[in-house]
N, C-alpha and C positions, 0 to 999 in steps of 0.2 A: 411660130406664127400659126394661129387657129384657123383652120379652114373650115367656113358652114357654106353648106351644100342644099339648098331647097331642092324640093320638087313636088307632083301631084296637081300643077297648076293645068287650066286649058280653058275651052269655050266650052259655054254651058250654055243652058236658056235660064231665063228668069224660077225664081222656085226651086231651082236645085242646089244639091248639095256637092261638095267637093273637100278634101282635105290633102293638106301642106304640112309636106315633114320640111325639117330641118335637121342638117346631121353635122355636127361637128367633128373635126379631124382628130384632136387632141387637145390637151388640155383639162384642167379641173375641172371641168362642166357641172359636177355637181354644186359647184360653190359661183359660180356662174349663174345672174338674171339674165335670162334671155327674155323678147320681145319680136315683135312682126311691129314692121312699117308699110306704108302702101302709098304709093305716088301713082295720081291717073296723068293722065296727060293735061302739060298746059297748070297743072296743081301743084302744090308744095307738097313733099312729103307731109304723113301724117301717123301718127300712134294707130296702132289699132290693137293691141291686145300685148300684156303682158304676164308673165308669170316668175316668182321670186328664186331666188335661190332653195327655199322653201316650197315646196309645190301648193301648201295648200292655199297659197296668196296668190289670185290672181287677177285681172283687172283689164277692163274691158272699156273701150270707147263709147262715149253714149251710141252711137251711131252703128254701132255694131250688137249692145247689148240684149242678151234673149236668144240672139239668131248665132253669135261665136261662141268657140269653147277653145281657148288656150289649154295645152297639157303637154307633161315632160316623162320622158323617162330615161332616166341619169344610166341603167344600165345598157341603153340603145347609145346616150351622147347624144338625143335628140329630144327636140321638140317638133310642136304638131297645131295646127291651127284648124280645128272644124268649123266649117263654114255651113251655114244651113240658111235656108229661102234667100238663097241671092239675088241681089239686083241687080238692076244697070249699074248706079252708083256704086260696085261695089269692082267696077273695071278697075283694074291697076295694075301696076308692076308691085309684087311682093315679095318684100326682103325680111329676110331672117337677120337677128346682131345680138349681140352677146354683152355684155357690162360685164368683166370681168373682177371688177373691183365695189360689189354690189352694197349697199345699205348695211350694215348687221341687223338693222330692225327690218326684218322680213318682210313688214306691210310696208316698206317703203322700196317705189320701184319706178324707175325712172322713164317718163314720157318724151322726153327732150333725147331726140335723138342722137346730138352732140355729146350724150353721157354714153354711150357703145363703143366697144373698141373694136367691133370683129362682124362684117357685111358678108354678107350673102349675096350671088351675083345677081339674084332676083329670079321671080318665077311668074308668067303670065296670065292674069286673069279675068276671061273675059266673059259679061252676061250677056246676054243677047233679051230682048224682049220676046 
């Protein structure tokens, strides 16, 4: 069983920057898409950023795009979500997951979070105005 471990989350004020590892236990991680989800309260989870088994594919929520930077490194078994000029809107609980059985066509990379095998317990993230 893979274990992913986030962290790097906290309170911020609006405009700053933060970033979220994720570190997996084991497992083929290289052959492994991983993804961030983010659920605020009262809201349905939602996609916020993905990157392929392939690193140089990666894919971003409108809602996040310009301001995120999804990035992997297969010899850490981590990923990493830089986050820059955050919002209020950008409160949530964030989770790290894994698709272990990924696309072969590297530009294909799954937003529906029911395609992930492998959650992250979540990590806190809050903007303050």
């Amino acid at each position: 069983q893979v274990q992913l471990v986030e962290s790097g989350g906290g309170l911020v004020q609006a405009g700053d920057s933060l970033r979220l590892s994720c570190a997996a236990s084991q497992g083929v991680f290289s052959g492994y898409a991983m993804a961030w989800f983010r659920q605020a309260p009262g809201k349905e989870r939602e996609f916020v950023a993905g990157i392929s088994w392939n690193p140089a594919f990666t894919y971003l929520a409108d809602s996040v795009k310009g301001r995120f930077t999804i990035s992997r490194d297969n010899a850490k078994n981590s990923v990493y979500l830089q986050m820059n000029s955050l919002k209020p809107d950008d409160t949530a609980v964030y989770y790290c997951a894994a698709d272990r059985r990924p696309a072969l066509n590297p530009r294909v990379v799954a937003t529906d979070g029911g395609r992930y095998d492998y959650w992250g317990q979540g990590t806190q993230v809050t903007v303050s105005l």
